[in-house]
C-alpha positions, 0 to 999 in steps of 0.5 A: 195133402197128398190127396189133393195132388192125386185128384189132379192126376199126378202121382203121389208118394206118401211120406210122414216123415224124414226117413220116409221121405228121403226112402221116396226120393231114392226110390224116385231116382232110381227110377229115373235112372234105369237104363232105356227108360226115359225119365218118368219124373222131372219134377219132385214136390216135397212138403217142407214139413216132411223134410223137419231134421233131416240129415242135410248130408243125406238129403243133399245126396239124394236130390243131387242132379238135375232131374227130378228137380225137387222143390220144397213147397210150404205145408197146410200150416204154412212153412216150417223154414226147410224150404228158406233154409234150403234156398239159402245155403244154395244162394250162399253155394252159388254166390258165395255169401249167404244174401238170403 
């Protein structure tokens, strides 16, 4: 899947699993967050299937902020329900009730 994004020239980081993924977001947001630097990434895609069982607490940390932007997207097999999840907990922060 990866491989797919790297030949349209974006930069990929690979990731097979929770722990992993939520070490590349760290390493994403530090980053972004060195001094005189301008920000090298705004936008962050994340295959839900990677995010299966991870710690919601620690995830929330990690891509608290606005930039990157991290957007769950469906994998291969089509999505697992992180990414729905996900969008439900933040229409239930914004609005809240849970309309999703």
């Amino acid at each position: 899947m990866v491989s797919g994004f790297k030949a349209l020239g974006v930069e990929a980081f690979d990731a097979t699993g929770p722990t992993e993924a939520l070490e590349q977001l760290r390493t994403i947001r530090k980053l972004n967050a060195e001094e005189g630097v301008v920000a090298p990434y705004a936008i962050v895609c994340v295959i839900d299937d990677v995010l299966q069982g991870v710690d919601q607490a620690e995830y929330a940390k990690v891509v608290a902020g606005a930039l990157p932007a991290v957007v769950v997207l469906p994998g291969p097999n089509g999505s697992s329900g992180v990414a729905v999840e996900r969008l439900r907990m933040l229409a239930q922060k914004a609005v809240g009730s849970s309309i999703i």
